[in-house]
C-alpha positions in Angstrom: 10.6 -4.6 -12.9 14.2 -4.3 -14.4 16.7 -2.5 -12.9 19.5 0.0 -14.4 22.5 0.7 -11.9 23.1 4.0 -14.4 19.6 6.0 -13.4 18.9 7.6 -10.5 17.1 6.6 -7.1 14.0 9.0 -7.7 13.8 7.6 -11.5 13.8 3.8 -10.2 10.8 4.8 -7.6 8.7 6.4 -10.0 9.1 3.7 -12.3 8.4 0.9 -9.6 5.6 2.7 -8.5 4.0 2.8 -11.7 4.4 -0.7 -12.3 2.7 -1.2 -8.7 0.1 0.5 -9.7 -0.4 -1.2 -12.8 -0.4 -4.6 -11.4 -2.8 -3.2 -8.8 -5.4 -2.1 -11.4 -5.0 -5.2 -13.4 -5.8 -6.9 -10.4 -8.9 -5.0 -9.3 -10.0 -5.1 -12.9 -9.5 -8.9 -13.0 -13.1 -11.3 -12.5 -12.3 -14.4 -10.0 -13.4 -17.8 -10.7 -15.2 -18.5 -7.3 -16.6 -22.0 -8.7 -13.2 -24.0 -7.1 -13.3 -21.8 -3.8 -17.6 -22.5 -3.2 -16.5 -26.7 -3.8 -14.1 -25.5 -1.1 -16.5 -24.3 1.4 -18.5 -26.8 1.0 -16.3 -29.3 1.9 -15.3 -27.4 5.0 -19.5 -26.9 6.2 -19.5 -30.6 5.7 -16.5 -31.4 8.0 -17.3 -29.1 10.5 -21.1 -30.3 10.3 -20.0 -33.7 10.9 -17.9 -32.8 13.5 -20.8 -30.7 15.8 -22.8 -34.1 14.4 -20.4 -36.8 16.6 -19.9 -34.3 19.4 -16.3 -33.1 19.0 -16.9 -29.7 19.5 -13.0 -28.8 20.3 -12.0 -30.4 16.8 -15.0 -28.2 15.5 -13.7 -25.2 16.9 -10.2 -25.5 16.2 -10.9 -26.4 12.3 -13.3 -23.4 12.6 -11.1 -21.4 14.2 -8.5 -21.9 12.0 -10.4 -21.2 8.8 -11.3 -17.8 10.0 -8.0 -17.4 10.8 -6.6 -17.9 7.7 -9.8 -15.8 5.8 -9.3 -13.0 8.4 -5.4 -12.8 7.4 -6.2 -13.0 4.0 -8.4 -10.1 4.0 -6.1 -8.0 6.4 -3.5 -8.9 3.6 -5.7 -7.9 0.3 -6.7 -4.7 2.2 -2.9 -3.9 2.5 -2.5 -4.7 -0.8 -5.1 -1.5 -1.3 -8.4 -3.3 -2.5 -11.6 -2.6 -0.9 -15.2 -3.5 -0.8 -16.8 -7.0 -2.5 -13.7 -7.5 -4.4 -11.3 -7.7 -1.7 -13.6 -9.8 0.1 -14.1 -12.4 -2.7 -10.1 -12.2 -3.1 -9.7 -13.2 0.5 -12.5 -16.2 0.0 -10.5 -17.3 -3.3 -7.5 -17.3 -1.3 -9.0 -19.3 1.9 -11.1 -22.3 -0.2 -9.7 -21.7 -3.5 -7.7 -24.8 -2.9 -11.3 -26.5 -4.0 -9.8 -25.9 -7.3 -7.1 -29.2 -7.2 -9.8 -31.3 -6.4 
């Protein structure tokens, strides 16, 4: 998004707009790699199994709790970015575990 001191206010929105809306739709249209966020879950079922497993049931809910934290904020954040449905959920679960991706 470049800006031009010369045009006008109402020139520069419509322009930035368009470009929002083009990254939007490239965005929606775009397939997610899921394969890095499902190692990510997993890793996360197995620490919180282990953790019900030896009884620390506050560490379990607080590393639970956090995790849906940061899925539910993620989701709250792809729905303001205006996607709905499957897509914005699989967006918000790539942005939670996709972290399995560096390992």
């Amino acid at each position: 998004m470049g800006f031009d001191e010369n045009e006008s206010q109402a020139v520069r929105e419509e322009r930035f707009a368009a470009e929002r809306a083009r990254r939007r739709a490239e965005r929606r249209s775009a397939s997610l790699d899921l394969r890095g966020s499902h190692v990510g879950v997993g890793i996360v079922a197995v620490v919180l199994a282990l953790l019900g497993w030896y009884g620390k049931l506050v560490a379990l809910g607080v590393v639970g709790g956090i995790f849906l934290l940061w899925f539910a904020i993620a989701l709250v954040w792809v729905h303001a970015d205006g996607d709905r449905g499957g897509h914005a959920i699989q967006r918000a679960y790539s942005a939670t575990f996709g972290w399995g991706n560096g390992l």
